[in-house]
C-alpha positions as CSV (number, residue, x, y, z in Angstrom):
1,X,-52.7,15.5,87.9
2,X,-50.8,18.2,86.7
3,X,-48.4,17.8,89.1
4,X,-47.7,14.2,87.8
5,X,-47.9,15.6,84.1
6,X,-45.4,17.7,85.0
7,X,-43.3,15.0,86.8
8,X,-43.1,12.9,83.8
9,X,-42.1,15.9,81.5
10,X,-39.1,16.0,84.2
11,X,-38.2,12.5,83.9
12,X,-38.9,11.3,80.8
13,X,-35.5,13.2,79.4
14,X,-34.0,12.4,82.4
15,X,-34.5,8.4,81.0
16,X,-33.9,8.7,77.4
17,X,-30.5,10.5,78.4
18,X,-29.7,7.6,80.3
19,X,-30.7,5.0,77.6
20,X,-28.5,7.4,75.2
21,X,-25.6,7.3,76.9
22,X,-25.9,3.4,77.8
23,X,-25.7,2.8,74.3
24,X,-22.6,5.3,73.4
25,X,-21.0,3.0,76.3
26,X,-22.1,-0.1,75.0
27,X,-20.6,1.7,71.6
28,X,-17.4,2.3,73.7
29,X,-17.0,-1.3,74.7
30,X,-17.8,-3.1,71.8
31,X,-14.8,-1.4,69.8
32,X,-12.2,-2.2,73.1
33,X,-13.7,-5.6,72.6
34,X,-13.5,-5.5,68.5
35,X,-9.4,-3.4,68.9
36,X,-8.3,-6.7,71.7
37,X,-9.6,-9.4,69.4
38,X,-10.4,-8.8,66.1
39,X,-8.8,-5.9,64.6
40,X,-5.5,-7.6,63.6
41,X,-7.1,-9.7,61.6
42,X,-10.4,-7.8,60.1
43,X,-8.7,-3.7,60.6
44,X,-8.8,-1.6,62.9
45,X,-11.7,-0.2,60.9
46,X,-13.2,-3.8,60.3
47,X,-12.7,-3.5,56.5
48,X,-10.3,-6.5,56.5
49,X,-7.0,-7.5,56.2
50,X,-6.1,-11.4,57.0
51,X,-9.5,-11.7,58.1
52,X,-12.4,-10.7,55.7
53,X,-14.5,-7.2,55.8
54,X,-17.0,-7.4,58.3
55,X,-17.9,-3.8,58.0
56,X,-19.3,-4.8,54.3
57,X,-20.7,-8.1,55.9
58,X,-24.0,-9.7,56.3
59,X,-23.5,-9.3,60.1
60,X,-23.1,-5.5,60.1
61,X,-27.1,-5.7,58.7
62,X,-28.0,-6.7,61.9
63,X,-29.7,-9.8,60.4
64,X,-27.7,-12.5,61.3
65,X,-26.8,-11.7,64.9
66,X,-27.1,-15.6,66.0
67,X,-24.9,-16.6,63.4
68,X,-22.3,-14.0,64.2
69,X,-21.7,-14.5,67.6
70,X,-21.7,-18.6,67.4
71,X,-18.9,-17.8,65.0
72,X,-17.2,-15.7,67.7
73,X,-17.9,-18.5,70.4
74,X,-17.1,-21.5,68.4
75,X,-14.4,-20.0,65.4
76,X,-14.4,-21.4,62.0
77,X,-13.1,-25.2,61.5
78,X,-10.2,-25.4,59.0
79,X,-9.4,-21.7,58.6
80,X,-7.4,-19.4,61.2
81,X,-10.7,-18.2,62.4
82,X,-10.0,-19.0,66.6
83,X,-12.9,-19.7,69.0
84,X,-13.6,-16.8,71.5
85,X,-15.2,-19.4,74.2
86,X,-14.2,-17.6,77.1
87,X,-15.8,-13.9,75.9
88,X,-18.2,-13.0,78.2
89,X,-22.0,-12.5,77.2
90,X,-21.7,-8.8,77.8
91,X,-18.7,-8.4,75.9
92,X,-20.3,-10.4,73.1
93,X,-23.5,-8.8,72.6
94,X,-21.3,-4.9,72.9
95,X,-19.4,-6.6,70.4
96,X,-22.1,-7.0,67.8
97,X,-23.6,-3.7,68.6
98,X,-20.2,-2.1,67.4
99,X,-20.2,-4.2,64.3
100,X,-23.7,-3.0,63.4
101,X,-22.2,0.2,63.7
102,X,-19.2,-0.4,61.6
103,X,-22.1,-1.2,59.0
104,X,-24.4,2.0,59.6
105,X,-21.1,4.0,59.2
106,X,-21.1,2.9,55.4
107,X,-17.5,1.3,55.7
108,X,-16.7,0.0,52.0
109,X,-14.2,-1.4,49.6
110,X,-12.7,1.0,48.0
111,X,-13.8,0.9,44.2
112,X,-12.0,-1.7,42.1
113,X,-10.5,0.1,38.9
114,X,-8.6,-2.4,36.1
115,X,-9.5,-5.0,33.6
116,X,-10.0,-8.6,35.0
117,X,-9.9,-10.5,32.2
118,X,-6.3,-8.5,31.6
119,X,-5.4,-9.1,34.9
120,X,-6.1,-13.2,35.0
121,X,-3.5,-12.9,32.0
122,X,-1.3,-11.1,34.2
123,X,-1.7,-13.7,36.8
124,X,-1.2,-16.2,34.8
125,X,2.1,-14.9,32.9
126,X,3.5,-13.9,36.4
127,X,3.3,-18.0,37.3
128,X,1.0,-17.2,40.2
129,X,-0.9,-20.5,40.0
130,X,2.5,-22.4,40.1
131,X,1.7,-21.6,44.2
132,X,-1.6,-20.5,44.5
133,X,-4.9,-22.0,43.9
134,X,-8.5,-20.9,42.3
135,X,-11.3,-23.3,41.5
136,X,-10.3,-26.4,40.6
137,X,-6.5,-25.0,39.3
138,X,-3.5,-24.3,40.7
139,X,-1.5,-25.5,43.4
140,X,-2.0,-25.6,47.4
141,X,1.8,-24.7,48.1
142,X,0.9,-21.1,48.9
143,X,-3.4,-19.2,50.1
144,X,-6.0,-20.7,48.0
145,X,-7.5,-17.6,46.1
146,X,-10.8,-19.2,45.7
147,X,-12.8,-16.7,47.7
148,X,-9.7,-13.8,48.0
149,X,-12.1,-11.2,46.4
150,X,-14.8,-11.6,49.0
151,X,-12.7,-12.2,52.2
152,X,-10.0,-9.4,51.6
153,X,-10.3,-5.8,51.1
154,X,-8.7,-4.5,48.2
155,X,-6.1,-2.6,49.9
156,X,-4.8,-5.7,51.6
157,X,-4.4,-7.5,48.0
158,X,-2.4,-5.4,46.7
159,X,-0.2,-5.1,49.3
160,X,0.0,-8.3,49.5
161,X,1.1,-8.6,45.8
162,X,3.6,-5.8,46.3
163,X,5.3,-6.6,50.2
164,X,3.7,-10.2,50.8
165,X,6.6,-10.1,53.7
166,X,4.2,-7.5,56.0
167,X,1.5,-10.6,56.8
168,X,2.1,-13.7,57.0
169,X,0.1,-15.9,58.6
170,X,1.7,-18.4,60.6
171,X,0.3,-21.1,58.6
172,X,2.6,-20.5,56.1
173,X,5.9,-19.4,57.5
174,X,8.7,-20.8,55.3
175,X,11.7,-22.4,56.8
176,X,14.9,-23.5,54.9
177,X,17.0,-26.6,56.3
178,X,20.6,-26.9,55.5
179,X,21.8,-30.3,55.5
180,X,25.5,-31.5,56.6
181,X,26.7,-30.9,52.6
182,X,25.3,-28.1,52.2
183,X,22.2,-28.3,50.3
184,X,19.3,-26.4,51.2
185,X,15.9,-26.5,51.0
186,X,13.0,-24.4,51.8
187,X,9.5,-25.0,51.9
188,X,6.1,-24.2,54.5
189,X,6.7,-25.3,57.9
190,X,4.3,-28.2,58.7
191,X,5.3,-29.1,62.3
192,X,8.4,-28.6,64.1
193,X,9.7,-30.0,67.4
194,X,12.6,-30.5,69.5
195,X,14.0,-33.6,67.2
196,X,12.6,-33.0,63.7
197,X,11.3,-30.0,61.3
198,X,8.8,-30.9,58.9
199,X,8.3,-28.9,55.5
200,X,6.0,-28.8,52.2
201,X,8.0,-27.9,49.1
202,X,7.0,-26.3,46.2
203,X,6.4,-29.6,44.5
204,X,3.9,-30.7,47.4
205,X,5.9,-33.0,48.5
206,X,6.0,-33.2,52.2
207,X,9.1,-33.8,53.7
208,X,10.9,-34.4,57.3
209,X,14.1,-34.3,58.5
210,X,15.5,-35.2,61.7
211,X,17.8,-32.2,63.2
212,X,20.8,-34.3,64.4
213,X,21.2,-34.5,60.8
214,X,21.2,-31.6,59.6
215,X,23.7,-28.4,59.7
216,X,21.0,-25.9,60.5
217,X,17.4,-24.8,60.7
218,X,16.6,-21.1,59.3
219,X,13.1,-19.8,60.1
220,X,12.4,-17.2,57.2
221,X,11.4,-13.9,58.4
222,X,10.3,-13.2,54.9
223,X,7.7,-14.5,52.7
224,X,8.4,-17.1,50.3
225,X,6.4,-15.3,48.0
226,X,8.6,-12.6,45.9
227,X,7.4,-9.1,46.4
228,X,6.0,-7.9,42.6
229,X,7.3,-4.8,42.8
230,X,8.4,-4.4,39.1
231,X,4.9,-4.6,37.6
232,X,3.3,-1.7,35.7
233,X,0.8,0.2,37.3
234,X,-1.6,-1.0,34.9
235,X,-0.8,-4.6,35.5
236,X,-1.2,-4.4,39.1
237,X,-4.3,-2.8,38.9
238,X,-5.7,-5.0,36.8
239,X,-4.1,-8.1,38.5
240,X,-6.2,-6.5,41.6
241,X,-9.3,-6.6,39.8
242,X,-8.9,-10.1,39.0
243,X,-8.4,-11.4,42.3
244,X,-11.4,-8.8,43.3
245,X,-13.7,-11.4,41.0
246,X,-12.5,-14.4,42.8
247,X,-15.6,-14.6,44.9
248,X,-15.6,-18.8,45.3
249,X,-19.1,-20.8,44.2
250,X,-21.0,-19.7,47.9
């Protein structure tokens, strides 16, 4: 008997060593996983960025595990969330473990300073809504800011505000047609094949225009949206901490 008692006080570190490092490799592999797929959208530190902060999420609880990873399989309809369908299951669940992570580590917004109800006036004295949408208000020409305040990180808004040329998702590159006299005209990209270019202009007009016709075809490597680099300090922080408050009716 003692003999077994003392075989067990051998092994029993031996096991909980091996269970220990299972998990930092599990660790280890969820964040490859997380860096290949996800982390130009939602951060290298999963705080957010195109994508919203998951390390601030309802899934980094550990509570909504299913829900998560049929997200990850399946993507989100109408938004530039893609399907992961061909992750494998072991990939998948070290996935989630690293995301619970990303939540134990305490990753958070940063702390929103400014006045909102001075910043909406900001927004609105800027035109912003002559683009952009929130609520029921505004136009679709440019992101609907419905939900910003809940899907981006705060760092990411403002830079946004201030260099909107550094991300911009492909749903709304701008291209500019020249026609034969001359005239140009610029607008969102719609479709675009080897015969015609299709475009949304800022009146929401949608427009298409065969390329024999035309004189040329300029995709814009810059945003249509003017960088705001001349506001105050306070303005843009209190611009932020409007678009902080746009958290959308769900």
């Amino acid at each position: 008997m003692k003999c077994l008692a003392v075989i067990a006080i051998v092994v029993c570190p031996v096991a909980v060593g091996a269970q220990t490092n299972l998990a930092k490799l599990n660790l280890e592999q969820g964040r490859s996983v997380f860096r290949s797929n996800c982390a130009f959208c939602h951060g290298l530190t999963g705080t957010g960025g195109r994508g919203p902060n998951l390390a601030a999420s309802r899934f980094a609880t550990g509570g909504a595990d299913t829900a998560f990873k049929n997200i990850v399989r399946n993507g989100v309809p109408g938004t530039t969330m893609p399907a992961f369908d061909t992750m494998e299951a072991d990939e998948l669940e070290d996935l989630t473990v690293y995301i619970h992570e990303l939540g134990a580590a305490g990753v958070k917004n940063e702390p929103v300073a400014g006045d909102p109800k001075l910043g909406r006036q900001v927004y609105q004295r800027n035109g912003c809504g002559t683009c952009h949408r929130t609520g029921e208000e505004g136009s679709i020409f440019g992101p609907d800011l419905s939900r910003v305040g809940v899907g981006r990180p705060t760092a990411y808004i403002r830079e946004s505000i201030l260099d909107p040329s550094k991300d911009i998702p492909e749903e709304y590159q701008g291209v500019t047609v020249v026609t034969r006299d001359g005239k140009r005209i610029s607008g969102i990209r719609i479709n675009e094949d080897t015969f015609t270019v299709q475009l949304r202009d800022q009146q929401q007009r949608f427009r298409m225009f065969d390329k024999n016709q035309l004189k040329e075809v300029i995709h814009e490597t810059k945003s249509l949206m003017p960088a705001y680099m001349a506001l105050s300090k306070e303005d843009l922080t209190n611009l932020v901490a409007y678009l902080d408050t746009l958290r959308g009716s769900r």
